[in-house]
N, C-alpha and C positions, 0 to 999 in steps of 0.2 A: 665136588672135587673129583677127578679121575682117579680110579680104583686102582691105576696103575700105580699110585704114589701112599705109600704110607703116611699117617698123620704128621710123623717127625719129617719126613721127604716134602713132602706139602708144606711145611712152614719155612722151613730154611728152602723153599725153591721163592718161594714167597720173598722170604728179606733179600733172596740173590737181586730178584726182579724190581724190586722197591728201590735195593741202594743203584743196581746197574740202572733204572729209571733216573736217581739223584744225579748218579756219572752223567750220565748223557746229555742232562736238562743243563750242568755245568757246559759242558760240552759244547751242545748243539742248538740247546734251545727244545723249549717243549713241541711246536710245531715240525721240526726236522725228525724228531723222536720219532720212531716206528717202531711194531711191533716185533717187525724183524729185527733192529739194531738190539733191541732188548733181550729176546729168546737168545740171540746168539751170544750177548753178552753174559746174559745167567747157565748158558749150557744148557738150551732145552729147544726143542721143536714148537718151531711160533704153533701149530696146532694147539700145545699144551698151556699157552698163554691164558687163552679161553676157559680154562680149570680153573685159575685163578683169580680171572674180574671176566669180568661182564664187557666191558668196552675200554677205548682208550682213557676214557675220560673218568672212567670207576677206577682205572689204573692213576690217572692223575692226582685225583682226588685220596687216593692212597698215599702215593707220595707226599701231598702238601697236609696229608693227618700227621705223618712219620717224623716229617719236617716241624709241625706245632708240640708233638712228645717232644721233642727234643729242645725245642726253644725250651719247653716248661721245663726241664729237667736243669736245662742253664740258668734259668730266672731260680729255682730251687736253692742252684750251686750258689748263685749269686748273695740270695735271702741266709745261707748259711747257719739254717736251724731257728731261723728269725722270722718274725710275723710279716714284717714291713721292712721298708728300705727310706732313706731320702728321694730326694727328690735328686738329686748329684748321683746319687748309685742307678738311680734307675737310667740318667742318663749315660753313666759305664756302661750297664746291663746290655741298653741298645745298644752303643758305639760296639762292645764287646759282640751280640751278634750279628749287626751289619757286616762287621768283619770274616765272620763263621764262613764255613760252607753252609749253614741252617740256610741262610738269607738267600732262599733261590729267587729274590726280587732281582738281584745283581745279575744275573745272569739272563734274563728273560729280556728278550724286546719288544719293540714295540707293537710288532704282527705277535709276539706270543699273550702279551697283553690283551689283545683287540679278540686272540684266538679265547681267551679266560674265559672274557670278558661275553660274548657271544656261547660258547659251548658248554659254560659249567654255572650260570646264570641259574638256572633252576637247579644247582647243589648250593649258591649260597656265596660262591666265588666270585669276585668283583663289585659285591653289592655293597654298598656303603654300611647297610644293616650290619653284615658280619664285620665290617671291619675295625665299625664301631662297637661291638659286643668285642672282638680279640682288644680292642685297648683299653675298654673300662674292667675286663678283668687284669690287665697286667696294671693298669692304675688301681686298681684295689687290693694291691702290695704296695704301695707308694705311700707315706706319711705327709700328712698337711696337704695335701690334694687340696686345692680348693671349691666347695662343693659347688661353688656358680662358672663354673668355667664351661664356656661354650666347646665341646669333643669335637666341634668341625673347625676348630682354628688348629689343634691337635692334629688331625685328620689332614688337615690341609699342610700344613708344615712337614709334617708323615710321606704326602705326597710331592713333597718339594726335593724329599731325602731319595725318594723312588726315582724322580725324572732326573734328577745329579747321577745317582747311581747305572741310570741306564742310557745315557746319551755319551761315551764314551767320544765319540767323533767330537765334541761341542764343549766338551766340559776341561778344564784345566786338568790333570791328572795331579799334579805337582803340588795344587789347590784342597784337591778334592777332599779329604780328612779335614781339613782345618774349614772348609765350607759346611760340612757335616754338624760337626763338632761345634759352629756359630748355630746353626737351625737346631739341635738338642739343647744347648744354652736358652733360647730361646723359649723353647717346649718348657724345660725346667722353672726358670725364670717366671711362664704362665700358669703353668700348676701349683705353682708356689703361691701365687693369687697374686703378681706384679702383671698387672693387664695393661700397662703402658705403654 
C-alpha cells in the first residue's frame, strides 16, 4: 500500500473503490468499467488505484468476494438464528436476492459474461466447479435436500434464471417474476426429491 495513506485512509479508500466498482457494474457493466470511471468516482488519482489491487480483474474479483459477504449475511438474516431453512424459504432466500443490488448477474451482459468467462478463468469464475461449490453450500442450509439429486439440473435451471435475467430486449418484462418464481418452484420441488 502507498505510504501516503494511513491504515484507516487505506481501507475506507478501499470500500470507496469496491462499492463505486458495485455502482458502475449496475451502471455500465463490468467491461465499460475503467480504472478511470472508478478513481474518479472514490476521489482519488487512477495512479493510486494500483495501491490497492493489482489489476482490473484482482479489482473484480474484490467486488464479486464483497458481493458473496453479503449474500451470506442475507442467507444469515434469512436462517434467523436457525440451523436450516425449507426448501420454500430458500426459495424466498433467492427470489429475495435476485431482487438485491447483491445480484450483479442482472446487470452483466452477455460480452461481460464472455469477458468472466475468458479473463478470471484462472480465479475460479465462470467455472462450473465454483458454481457448483457456492450452491451446495447454500444447499447445506436447506432441510430434506435430497441427497441423490443431480446439482447440474439445479445448475442448469440456475442458468435459465441468469439468461431471463439478462436478455432484457427478448424477455417479457411484465412476465418476468412470475417466470422466475415457476423455475425456483421447480428447484424447490427437485430438492425436495419430486424428480418428475
Amino acid at each position: 500500500m502507498g505510504a501516503a495513506f494511513t491504515e484507516e485512509e487505506q481501507n475506507i479508500i478501499r470500500e470507496k473503490l469496491i462499492y463505486a466498482g458495485i455502482d458502475l457494474c449496475r451502471e455500465q457493466g463490468l467491461r465499460k468499467m475503467s480504472v478511470s470511471k472508478l478513481t474518479s468516482s472514490a476521489g482519488i488519482a487512477k495512479g493510486s488505484f494500483y495501491n490497492f489491487f493489482d489489476s482490473k480483474e484482482s479489482f473484480i474479483s474484490a467486488i464479486i468476494d464483497r458481493s458473496r459477504l453479503e449474500i451470506a449475511s442475507l442467507l444469515e438474516s434469512r436462517l434467523n438464528g436457525r440451523d436450516s431453512m425449507t426448501p420454500h424459504e430458500f426459495s424466498e432466500f433467492y427470489l429475495d436476492y435476485l431482487r438485491s443490488d447483491l445480484a450483479l448477474i442482472r446487470y452483466l451482459s452477455d460480452e461481460d459474461r464472455i469477458w468472466l468467462r475468458k479473463n478470471m478463468r484462472d480465479m475460479g469464475f465462470g467455472s462450473r466447479k465454483r458454481s457448483e461449490s457456492i450452491l451446495r453450500e447454500w444447499l447445506s442450509y436447506v432441510d430434506g435436500v435430497d441427497p441423490d439429486i443431480d446439482i447440474g439440473v439445479i445448475l442448469n435451471l440456475d442458468h435459465a434464471i441468469t439468461l431471463l435475467i439478462g436478455k432484457d430486449d427478448v424477455v417479457d418484462d411484465a412476465s418476468l417474476e412470475k417466470s422466475i418464481k415457476l423455475i425456483l418452484g421447480l428447484i424447490e420441488s427437485y430438492i425436495s426429491g419430486n424428480k418428475g
